[in-house]
PDB file of N, CA, C and O in Angstrom:
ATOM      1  N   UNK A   1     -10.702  -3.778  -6.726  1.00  0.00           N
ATOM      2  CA  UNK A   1      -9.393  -3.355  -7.170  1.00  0.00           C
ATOM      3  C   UNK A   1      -8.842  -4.377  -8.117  1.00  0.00           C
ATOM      4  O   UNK A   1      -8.581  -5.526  -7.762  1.00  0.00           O
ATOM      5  N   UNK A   2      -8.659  -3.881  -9.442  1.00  0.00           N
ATOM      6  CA  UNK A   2      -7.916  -4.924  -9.962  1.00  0.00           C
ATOM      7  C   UNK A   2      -6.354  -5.708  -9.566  1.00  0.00           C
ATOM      8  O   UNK A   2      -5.531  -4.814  -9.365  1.00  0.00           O
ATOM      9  N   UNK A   3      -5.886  -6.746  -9.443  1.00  0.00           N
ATOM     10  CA  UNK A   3      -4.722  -7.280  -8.540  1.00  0.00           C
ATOM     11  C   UNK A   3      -3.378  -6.737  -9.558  1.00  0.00           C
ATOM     12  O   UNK A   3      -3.320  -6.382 -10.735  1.00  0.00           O
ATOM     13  N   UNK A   4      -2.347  -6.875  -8.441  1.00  0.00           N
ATOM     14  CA  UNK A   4      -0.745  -6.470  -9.453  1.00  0.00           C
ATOM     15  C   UNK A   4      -0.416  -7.682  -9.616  1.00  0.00           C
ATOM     16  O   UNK A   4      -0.693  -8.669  -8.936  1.00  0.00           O
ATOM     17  N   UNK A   5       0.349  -7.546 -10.796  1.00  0.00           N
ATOM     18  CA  UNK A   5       1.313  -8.865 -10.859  1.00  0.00           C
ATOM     19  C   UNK A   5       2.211  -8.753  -9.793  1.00  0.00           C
ATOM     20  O   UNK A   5       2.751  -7.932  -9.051  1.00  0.00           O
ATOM     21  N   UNK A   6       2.133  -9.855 -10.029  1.00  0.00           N
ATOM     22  CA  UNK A   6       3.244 -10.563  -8.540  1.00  0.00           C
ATOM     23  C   UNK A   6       2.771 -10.595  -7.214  1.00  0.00           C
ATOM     24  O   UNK A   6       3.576 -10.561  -6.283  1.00  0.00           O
ATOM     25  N   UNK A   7       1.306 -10.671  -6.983  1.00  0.00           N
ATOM     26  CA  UNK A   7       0.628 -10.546  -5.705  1.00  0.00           C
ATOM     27  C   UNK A   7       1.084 -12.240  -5.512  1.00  0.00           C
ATOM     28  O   UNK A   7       0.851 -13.211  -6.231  1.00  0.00           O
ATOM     29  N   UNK A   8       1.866 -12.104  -4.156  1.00  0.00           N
ATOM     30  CA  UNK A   8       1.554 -13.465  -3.569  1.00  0.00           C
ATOM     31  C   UNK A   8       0.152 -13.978  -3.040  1.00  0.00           C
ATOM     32  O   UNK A   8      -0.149 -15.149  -2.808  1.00  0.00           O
ATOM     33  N   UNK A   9      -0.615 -12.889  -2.904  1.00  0.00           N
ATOM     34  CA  UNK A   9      -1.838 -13.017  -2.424  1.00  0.00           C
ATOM     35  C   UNK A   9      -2.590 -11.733  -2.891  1.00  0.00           C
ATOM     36  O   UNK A   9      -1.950 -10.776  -3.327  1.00  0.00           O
ATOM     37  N   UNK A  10      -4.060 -11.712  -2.790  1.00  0.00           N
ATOM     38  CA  UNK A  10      -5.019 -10.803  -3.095  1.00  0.00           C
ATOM     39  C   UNK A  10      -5.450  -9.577  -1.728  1.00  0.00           C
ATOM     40  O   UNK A  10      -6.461  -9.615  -1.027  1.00  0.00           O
ATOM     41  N   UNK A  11      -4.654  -8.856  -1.687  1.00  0.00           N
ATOM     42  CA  UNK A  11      -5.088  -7.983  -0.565  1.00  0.00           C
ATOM     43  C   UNK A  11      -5.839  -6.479  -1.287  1.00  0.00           C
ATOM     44  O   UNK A  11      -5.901  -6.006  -2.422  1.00  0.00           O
ATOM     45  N   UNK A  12      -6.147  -6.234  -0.440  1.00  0.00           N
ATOM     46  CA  UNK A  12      -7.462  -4.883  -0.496  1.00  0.00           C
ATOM     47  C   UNK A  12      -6.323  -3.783  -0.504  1.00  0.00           C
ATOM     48  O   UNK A  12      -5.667  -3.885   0.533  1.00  0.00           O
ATOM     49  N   UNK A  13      -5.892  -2.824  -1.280  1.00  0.00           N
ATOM     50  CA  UNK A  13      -5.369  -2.067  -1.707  1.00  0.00           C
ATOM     51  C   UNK A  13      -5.761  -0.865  -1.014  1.00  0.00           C
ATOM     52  O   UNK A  13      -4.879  -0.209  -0.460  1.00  0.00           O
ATOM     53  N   UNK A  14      -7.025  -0.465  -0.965  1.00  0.00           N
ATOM     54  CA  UNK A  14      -7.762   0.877  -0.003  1.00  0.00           C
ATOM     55  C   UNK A  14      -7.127   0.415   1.335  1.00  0.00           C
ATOM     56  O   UNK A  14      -6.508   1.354   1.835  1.00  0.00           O
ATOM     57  N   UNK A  15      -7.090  -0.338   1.833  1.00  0.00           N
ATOM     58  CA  UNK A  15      -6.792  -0.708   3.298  1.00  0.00           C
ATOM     59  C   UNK A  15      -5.314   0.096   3.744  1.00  0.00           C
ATOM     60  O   UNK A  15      -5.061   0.364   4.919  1.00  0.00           O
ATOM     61  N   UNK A  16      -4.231   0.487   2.394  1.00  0.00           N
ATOM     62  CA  UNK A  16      -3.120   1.041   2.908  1.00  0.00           C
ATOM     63  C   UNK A  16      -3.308   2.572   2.786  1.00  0.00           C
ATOM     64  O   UNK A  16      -2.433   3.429   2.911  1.00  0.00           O
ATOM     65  N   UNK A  17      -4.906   2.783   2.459  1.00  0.00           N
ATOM     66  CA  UNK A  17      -4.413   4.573   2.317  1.00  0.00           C
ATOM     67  C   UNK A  17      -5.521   5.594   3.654  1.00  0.00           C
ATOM     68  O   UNK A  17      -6.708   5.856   3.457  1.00  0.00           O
ATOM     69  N   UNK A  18      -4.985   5.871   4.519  1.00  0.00           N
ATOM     70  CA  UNK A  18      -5.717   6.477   5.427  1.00  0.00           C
ATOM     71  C   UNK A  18      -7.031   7.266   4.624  1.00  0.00           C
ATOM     72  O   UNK A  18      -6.872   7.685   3.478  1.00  0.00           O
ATOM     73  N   UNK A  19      -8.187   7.402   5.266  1.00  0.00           N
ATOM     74  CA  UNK A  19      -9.220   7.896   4.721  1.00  0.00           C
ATOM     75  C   UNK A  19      -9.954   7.158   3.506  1.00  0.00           C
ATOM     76  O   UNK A  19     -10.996   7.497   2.945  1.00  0.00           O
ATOM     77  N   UNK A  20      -9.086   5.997   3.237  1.00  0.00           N
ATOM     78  CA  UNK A  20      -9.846   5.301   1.804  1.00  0.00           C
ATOM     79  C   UNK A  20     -10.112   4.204   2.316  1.00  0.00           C
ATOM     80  O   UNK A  20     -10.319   3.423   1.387  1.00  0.00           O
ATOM     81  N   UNK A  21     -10.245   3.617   3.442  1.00  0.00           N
ATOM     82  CA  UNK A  21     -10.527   2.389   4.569  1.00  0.00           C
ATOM     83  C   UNK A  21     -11.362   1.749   3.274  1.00  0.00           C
ATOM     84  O   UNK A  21     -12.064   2.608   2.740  1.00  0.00           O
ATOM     85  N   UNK A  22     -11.457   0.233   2.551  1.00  0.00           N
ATOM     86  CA  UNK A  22     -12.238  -0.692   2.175  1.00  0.00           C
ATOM     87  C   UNK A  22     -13.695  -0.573   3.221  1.00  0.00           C
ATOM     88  O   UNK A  22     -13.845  -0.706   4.436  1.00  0.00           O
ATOM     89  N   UNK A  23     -14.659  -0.251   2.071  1.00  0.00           N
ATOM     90  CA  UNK A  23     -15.939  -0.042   3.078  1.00  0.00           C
ATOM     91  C   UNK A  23     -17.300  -0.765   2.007  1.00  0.00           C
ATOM     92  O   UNK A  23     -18.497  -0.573   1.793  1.00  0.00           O
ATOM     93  N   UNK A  24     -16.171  -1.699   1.549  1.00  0.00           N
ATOM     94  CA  UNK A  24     -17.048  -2.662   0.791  1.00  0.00           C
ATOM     95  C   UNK A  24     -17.634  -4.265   1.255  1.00  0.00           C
ATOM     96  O   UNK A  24     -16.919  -5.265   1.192  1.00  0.00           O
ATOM     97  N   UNK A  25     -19.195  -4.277   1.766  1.00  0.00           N
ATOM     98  CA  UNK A  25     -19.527  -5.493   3.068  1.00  0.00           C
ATOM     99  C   UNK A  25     -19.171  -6.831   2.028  1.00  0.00           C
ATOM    100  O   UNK A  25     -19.397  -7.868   2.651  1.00  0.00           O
ATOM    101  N   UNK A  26     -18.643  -7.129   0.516  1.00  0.00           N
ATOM    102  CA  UNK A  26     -18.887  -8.300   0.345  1.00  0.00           C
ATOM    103  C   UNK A  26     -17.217  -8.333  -0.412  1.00  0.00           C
ATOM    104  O   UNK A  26     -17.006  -9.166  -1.294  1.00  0.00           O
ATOM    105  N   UNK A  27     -16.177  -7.430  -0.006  1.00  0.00           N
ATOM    106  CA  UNK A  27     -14.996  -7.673  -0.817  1.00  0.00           C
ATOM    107  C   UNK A  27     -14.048  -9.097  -0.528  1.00  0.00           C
ATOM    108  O   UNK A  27     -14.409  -9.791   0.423  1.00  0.00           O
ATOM    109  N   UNK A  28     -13.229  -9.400  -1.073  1.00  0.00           N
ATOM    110  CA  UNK A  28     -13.027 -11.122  -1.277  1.00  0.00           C
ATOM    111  C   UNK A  28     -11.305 -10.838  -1.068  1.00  0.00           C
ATOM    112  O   UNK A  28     -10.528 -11.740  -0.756  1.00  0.00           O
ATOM    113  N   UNK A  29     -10.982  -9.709  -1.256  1.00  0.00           N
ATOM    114  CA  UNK A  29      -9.435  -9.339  -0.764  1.00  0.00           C
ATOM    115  C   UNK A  29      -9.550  -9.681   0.206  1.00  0.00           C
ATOM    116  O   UNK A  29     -10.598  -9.774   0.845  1.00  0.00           O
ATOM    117  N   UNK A  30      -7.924 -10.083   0.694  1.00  0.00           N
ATOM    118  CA  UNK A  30      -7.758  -9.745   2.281  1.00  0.00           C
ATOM    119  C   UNK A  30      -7.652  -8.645   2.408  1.00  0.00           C
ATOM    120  O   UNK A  30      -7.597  -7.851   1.469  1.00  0.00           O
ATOM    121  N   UNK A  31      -7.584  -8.265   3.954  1.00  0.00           N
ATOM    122  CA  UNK A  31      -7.579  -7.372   5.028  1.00  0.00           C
ATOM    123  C   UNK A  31      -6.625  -7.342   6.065  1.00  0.00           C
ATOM    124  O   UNK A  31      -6.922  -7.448   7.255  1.00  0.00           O
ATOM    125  N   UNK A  32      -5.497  -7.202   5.633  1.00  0.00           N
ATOM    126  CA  UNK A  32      -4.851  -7.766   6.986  1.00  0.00           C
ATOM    127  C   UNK A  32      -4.612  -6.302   7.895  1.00  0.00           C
ATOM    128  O   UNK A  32      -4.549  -5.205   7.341  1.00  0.00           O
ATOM    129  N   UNK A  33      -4.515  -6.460   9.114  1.00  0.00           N
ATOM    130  CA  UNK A  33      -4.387  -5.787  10.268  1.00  0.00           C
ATOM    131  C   UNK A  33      -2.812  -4.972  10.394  1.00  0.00           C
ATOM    132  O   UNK A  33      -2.672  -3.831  10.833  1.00  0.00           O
ATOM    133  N   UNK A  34      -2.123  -5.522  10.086  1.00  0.00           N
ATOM    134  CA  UNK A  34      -0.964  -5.056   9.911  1.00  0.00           C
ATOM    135  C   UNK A  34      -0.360  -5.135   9.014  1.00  0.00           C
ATOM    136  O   UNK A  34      -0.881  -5.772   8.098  1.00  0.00           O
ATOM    137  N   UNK A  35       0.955  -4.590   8.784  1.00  0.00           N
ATOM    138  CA  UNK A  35       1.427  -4.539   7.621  1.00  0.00           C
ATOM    139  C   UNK A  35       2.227  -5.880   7.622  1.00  0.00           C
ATOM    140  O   UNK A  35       1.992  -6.676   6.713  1.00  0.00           O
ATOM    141  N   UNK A  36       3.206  -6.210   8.629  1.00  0.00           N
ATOM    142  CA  UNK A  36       3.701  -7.594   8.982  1.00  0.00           C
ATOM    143  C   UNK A  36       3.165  -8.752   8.494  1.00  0.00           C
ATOM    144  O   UNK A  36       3.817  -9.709   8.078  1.00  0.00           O
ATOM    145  N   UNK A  37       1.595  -8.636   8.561  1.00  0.00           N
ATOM    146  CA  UNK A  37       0.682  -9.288   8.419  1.00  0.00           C
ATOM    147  C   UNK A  37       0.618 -10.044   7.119  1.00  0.00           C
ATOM    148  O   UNK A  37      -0.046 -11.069   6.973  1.00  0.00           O
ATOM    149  N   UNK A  38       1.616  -9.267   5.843  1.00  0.00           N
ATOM    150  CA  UNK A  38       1.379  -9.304   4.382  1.00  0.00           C
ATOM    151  C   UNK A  38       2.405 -10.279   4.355  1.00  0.00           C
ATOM    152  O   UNK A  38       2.985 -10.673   5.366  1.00  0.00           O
ATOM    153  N   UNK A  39       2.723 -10.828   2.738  1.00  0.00           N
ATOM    154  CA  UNK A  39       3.898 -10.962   2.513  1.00  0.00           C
ATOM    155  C   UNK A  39       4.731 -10.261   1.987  1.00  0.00           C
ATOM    156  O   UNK A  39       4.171  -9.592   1.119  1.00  0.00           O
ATOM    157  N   UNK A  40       6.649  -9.871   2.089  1.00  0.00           N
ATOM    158  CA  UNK A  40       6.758  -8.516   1.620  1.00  0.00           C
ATOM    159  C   UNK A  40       6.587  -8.821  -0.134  1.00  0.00           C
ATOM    160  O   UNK A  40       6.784  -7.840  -0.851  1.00  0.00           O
ATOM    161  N   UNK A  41       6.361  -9.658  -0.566  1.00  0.00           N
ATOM    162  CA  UNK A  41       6.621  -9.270  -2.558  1.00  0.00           C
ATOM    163  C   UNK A  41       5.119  -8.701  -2.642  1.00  0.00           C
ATOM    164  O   UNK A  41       5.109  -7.864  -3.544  1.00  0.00           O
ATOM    165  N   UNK A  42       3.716  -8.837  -2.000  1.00  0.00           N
ATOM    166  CA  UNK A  42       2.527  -8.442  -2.297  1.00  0.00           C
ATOM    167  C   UNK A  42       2.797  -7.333  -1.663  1.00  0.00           C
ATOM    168  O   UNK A  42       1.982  -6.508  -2.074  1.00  0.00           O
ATOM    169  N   UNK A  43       3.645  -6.742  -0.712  1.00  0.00           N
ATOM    170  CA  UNK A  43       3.687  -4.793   0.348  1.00  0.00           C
ATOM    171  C   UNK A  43       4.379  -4.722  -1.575  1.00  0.00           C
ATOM    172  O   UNK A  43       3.692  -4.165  -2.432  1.00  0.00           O
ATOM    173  N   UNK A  44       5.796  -5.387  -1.943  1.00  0.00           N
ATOM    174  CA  UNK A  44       6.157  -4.884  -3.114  1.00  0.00           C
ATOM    175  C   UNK A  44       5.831  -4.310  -4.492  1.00  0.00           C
ATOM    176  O   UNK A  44       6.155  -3.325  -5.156  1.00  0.00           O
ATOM    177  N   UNK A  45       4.777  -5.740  -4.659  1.00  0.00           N
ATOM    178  CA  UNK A  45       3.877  -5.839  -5.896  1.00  0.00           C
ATOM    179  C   UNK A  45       2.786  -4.358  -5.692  1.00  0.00           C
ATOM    180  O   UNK A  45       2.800  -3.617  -6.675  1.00  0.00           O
ATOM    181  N   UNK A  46       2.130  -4.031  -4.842  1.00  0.00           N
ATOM    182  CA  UNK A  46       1.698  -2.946  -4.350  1.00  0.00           C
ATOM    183  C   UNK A  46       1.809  -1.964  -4.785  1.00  0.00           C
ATOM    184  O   UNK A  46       0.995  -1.422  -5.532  1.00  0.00           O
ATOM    185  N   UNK A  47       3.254  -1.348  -4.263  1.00  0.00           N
ATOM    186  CA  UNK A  47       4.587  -0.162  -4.441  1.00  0.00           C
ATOM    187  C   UNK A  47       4.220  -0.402  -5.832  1.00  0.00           C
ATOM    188  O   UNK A  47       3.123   0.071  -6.132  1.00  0.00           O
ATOM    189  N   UNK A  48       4.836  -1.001  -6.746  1.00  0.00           N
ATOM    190  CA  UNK A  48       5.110  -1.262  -8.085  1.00  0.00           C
ATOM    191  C   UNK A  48       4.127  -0.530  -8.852  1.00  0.00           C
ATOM    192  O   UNK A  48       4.444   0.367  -9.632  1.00  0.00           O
ATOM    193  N   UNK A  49       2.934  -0.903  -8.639  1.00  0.00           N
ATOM    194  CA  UNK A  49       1.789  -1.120  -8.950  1.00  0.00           C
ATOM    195  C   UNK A  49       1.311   1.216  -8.357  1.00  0.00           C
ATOM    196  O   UNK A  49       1.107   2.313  -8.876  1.00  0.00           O
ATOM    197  N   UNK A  50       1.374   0.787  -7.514  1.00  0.00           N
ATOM    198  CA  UNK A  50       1.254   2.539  -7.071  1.00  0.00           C
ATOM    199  C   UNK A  50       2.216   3.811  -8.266  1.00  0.00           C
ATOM    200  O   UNK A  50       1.899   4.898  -8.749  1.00  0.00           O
ATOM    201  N   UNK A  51       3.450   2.951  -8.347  1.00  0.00           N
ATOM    202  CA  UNK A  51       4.222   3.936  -8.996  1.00  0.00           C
ATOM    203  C   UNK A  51       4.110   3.701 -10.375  1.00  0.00           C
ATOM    204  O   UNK A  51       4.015   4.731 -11.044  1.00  0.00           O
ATOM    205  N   UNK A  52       4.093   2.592 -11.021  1.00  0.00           N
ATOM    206  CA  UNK A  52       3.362   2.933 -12.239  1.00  0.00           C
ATOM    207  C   UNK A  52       2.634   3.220 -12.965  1.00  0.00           C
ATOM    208  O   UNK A  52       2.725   3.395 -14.180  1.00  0.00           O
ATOM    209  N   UNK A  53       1.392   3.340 -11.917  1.00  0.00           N
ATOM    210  CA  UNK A  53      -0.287   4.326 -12.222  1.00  0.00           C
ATOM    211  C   UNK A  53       0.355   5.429 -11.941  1.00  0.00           C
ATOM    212  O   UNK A  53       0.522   5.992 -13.023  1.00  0.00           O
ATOM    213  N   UNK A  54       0.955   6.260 -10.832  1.00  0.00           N
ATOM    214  CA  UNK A  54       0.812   7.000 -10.261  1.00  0.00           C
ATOM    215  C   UNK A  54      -0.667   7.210  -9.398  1.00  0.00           C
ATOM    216  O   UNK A  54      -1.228   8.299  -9.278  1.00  0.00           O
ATOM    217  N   UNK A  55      -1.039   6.231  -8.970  1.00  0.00           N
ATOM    218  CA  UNK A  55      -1.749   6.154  -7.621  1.00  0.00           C
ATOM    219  C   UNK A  55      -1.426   5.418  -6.173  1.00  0.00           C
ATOM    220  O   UNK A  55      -0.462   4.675  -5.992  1.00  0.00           O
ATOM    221  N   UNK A  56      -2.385   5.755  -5.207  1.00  0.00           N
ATOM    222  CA  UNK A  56      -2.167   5.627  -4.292  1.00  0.00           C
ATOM    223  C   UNK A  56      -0.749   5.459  -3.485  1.00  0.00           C
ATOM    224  O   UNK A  56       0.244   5.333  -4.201  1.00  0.00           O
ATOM    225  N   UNK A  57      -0.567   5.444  -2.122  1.00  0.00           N
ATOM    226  CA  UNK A  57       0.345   5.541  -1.220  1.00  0.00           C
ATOM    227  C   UNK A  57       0.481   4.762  -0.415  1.00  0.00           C
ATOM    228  O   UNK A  57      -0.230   3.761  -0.505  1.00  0.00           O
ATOM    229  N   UNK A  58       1.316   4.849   0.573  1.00  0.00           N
ATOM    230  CA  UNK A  58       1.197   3.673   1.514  1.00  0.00           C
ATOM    231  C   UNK A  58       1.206   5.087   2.735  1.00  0.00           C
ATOM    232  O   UNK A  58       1.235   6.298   2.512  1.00  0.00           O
ATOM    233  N   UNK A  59       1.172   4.381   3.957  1.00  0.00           N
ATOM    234  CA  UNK A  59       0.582   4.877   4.792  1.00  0.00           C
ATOM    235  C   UNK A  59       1.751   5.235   6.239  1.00  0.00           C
ATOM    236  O   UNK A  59       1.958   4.462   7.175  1.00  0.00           O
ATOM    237  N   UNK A  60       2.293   6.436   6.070  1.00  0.00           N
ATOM    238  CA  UNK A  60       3.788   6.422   6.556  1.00  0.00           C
ATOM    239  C   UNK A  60       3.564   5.784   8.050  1.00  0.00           C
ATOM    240  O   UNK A  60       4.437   5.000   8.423  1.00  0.00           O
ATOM    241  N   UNK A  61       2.383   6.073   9.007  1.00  0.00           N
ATOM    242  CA  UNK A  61       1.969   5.454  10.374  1.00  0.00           C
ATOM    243  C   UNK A  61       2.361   3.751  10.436  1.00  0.00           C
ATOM    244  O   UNK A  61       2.687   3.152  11.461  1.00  0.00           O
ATOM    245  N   UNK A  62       2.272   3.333   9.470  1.00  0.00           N
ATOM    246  CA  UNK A  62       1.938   1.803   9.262  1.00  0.00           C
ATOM    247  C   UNK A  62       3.058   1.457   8.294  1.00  0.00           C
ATOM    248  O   UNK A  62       3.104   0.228   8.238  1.00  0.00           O
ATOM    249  N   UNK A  63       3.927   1.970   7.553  1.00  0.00           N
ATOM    250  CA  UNK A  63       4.781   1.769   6.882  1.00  0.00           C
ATOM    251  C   UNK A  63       6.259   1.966   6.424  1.00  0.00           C
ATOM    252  O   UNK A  63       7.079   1.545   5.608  1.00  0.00           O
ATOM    253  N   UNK A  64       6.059   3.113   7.731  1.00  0.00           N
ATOM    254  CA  UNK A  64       7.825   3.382   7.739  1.00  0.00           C
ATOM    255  C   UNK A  64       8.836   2.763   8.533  1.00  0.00           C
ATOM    256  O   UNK A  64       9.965   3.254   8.560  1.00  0.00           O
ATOM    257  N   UNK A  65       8.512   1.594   9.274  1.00  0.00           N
ATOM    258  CA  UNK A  65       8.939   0.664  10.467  1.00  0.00           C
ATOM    259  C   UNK A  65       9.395  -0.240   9.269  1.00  0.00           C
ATOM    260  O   UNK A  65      10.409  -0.863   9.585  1.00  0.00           O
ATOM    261  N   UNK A  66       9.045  -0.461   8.223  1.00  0.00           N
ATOM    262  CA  UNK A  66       9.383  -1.604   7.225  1.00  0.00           C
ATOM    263  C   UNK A  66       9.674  -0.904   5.622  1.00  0.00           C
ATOM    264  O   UNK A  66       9.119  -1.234   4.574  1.00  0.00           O
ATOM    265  N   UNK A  67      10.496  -0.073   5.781  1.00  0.00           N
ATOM    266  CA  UNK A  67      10.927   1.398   4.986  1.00  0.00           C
ATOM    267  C   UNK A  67      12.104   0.057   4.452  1.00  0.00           C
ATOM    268  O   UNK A  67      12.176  -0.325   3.284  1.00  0.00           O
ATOM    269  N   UNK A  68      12.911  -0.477   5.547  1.00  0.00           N
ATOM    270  CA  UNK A  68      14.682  -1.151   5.461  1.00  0.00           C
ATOM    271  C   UNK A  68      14.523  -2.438   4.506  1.00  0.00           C
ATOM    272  O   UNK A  68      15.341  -3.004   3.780  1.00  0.00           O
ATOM    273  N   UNK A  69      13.263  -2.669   4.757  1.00  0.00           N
ATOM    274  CA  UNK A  69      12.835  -3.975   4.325  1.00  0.00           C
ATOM    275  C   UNK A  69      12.222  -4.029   2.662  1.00  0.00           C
ATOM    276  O   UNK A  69      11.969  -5.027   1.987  1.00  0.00           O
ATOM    277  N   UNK A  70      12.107  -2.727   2.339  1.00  0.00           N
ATOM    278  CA  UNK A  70      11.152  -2.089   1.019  1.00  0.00           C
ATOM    279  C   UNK A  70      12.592  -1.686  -0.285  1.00  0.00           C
ATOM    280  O   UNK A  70      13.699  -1.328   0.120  1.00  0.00           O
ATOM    281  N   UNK A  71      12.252  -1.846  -1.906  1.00  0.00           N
ATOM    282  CA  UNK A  71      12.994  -0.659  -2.411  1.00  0.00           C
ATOM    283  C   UNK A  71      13.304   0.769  -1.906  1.00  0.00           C
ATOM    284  O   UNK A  71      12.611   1.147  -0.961  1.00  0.00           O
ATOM    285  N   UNK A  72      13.900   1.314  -2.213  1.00  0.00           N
ATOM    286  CA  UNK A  72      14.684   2.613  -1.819  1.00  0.00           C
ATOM    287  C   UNK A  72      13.838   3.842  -2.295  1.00  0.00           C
ATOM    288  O   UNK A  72      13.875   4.970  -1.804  1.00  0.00           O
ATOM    289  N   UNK A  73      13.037   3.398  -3.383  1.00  0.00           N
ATOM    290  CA  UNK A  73      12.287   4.482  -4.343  1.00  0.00           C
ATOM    291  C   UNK A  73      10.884   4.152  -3.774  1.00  0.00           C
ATOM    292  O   UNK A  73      10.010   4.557  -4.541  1.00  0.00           O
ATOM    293  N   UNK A  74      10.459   3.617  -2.805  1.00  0.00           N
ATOM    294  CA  UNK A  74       9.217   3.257  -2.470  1.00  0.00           C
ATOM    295  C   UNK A  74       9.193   4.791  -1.004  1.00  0.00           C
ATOM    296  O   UNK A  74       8.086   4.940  -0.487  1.00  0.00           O
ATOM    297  N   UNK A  75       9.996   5.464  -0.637  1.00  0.00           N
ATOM    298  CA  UNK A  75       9.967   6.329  -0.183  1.00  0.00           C
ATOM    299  C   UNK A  75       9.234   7.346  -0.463  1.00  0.00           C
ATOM    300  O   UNK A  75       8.723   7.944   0.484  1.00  0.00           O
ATOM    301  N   UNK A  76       9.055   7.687  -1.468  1.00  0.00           N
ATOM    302  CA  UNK A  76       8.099   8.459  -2.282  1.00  0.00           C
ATOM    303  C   UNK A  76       6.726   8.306  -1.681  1.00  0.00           C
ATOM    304  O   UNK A  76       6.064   9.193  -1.143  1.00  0.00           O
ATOM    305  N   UNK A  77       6.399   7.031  -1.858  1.00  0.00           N
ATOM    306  CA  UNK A  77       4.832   6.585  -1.733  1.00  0.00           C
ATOM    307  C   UNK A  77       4.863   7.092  -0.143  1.00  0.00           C
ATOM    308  O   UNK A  77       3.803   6.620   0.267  1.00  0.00           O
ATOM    309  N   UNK A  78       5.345   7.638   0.744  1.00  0.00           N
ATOM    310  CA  UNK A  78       5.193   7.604   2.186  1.00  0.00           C
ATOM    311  C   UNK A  78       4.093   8.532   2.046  1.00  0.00           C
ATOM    312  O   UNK A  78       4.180   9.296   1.085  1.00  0.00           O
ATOM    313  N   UNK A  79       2.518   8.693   3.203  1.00  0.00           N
ATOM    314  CA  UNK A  79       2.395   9.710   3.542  1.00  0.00           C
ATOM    315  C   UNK A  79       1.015   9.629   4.570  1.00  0.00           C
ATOM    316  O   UNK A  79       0.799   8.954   5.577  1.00  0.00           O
ATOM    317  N   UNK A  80       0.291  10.516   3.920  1.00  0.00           N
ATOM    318  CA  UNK A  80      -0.643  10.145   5.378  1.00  0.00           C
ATOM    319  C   UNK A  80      -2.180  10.690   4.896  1.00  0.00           C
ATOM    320  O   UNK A  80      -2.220  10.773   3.669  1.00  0.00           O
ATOM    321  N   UNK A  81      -3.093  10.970   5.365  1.00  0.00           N
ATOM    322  CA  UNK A  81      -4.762  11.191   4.640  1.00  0.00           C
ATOM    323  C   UNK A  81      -4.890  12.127   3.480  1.00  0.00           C
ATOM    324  O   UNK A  81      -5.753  12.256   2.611  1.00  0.00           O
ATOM    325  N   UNK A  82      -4.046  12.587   3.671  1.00  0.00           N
ATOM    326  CA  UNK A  82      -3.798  13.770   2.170  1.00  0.00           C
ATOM    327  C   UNK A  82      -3.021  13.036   1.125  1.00  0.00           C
ATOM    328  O   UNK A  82      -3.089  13.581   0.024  1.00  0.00           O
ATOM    329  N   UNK A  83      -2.564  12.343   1.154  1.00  0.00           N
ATOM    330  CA  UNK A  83      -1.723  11.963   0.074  1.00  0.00           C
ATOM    331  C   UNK A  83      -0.348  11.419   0.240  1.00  0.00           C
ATOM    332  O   UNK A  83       0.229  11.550   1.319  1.00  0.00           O
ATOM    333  N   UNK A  84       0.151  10.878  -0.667  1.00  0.00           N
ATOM    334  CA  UNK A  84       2.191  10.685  -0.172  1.00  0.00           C
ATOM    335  C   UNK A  84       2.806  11.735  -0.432  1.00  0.00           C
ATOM    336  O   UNK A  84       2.591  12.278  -1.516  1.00  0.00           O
ATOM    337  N   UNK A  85       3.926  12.417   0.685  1.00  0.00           N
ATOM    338  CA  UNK A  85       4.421  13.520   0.558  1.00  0.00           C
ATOM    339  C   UNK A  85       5.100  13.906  -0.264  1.00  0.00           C
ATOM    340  O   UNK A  85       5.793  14.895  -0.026  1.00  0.00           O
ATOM    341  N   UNK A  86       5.151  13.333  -1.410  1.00  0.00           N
ATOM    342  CA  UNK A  86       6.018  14.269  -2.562  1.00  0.00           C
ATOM    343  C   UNK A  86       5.178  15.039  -3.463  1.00  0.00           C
ATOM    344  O   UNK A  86       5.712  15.691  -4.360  1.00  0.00           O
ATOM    345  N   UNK A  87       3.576  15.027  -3.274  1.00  0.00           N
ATOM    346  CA  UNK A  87       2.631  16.279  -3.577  1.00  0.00           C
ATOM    347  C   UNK A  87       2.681  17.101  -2.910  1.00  0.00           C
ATOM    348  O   UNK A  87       2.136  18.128  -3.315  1.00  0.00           O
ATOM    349  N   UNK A  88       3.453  17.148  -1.302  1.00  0.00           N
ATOM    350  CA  UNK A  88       3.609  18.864  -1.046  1.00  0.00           C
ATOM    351  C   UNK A  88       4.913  19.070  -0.908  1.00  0.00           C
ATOM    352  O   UNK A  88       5.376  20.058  -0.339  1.00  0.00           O
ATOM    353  N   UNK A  89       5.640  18.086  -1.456  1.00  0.00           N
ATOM    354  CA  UNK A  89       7.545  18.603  -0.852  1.00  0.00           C
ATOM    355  C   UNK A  89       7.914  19.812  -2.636  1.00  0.00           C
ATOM    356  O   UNK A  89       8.993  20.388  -2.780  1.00  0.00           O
TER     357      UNK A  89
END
């Protein structure tokens, strides 16, 4: 995965989208286990990074507990193995 600006750190990007699990044996990202786990400007840098490709999502199971803690427009990205729900709203 190429990194976003403003990563406080290098995390594995597949790791936030259900069904796209990192299933690469020699990747050099982290992995963290939880979302807590991150720091929030790299959960941010992320978001950023999602909405200005228009890819990927974050993972509403794992990410809506830290919704208060996120931009307001990062709501969008919520969703779950299909996609973030504003492809079926």
């Amino acid at each position: 995965m190429a990194s976003c600006e403003g990563m406080a750190e290098l995390v594995c990007v597949d790791f936030t989208c259900k069904g796209r699990e990192c299933t690469r044996e020699n990747c050099s990202h982290l992995h963290p286990r939880k979302v807590s786990d991150m720091k929030k400007e790299s959960v941010i840098a992320i978001g950023v990074h999602f909405l200005e490709k228009r890819i990927g999502w974050f993972n509403e199971w794992h990410f809506l507990k830290f919704m208060d803690k996120l931009p307001d427009n990062f709501t969008q990205l919520m969703g779950g193995k299909d996609g973030h729900r504003s492809k079926k709203d």
